[in-house]
C-alpha positions in Angstrom: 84.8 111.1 100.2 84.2 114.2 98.3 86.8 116.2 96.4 86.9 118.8 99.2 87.3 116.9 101.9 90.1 114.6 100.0 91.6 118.2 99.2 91.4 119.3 102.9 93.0 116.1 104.2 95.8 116.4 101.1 96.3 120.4 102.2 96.8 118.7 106.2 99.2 116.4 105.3 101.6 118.9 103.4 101.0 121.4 106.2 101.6 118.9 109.1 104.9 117.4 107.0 106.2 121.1 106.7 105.8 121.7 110.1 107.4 118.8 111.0 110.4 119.2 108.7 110.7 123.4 109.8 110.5 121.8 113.4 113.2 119.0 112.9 115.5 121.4 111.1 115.5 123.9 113.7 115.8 121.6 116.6 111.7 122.7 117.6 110.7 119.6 119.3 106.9 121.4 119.9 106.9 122.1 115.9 107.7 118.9 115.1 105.1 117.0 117.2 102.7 119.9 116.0 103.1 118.7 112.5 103.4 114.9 112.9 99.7 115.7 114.7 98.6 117.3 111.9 99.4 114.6 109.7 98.0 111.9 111.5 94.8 113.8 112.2 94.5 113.9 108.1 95.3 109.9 108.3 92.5 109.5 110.5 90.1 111.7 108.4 91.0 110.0 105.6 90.0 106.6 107.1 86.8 107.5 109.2 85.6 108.8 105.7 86.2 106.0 103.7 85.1 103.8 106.3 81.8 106.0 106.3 81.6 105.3 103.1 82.0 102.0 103.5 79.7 101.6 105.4 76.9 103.9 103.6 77.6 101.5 100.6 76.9 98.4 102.3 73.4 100.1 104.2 72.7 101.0 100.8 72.7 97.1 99.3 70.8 95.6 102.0 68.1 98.6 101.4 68.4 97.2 98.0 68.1 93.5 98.7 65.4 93.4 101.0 63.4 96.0 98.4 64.5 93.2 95.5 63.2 90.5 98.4 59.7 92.2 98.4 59.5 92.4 94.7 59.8 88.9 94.3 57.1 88.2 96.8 54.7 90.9 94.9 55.0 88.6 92.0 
């Protein structure tokens, strides 16, 4: 995940928590579900990237492995 996109999900979290805290405080049931939202869309971010990542990393060492695989046979 890059630094902007953790930054963005960081900057959703706070947002979403402060809506939901400005919503519970003044009794804004729509506020507060607007924030809790926000938060968990930033939870979900956060995982779908790191499991894009995740994934990326593992596509990358079976490129590698089947380049080492043909290697060998060149030999």
């Amino acid at each position: 995940m890059s630094v902007e996109e953790k930054f963005d999900n960081a900057k959703d979290k706070v947002a979403g928590k402060a809506k939901e805290v400005e919503g519970k405080v003044t009794g804004d049931k729509a506020r507060e579900a607007e924030g809790k939202a926000q938060g968990l869309f930033a939870d979900v971010k956060d995982k779908l990237s790191d499991a894009a990542e995740a994934v990326k990393d593992k596509a990358e060492e079976a490129v590698d492995a089947v380049k080492d695989g043909f290697d060998h046979l060149k030999k």
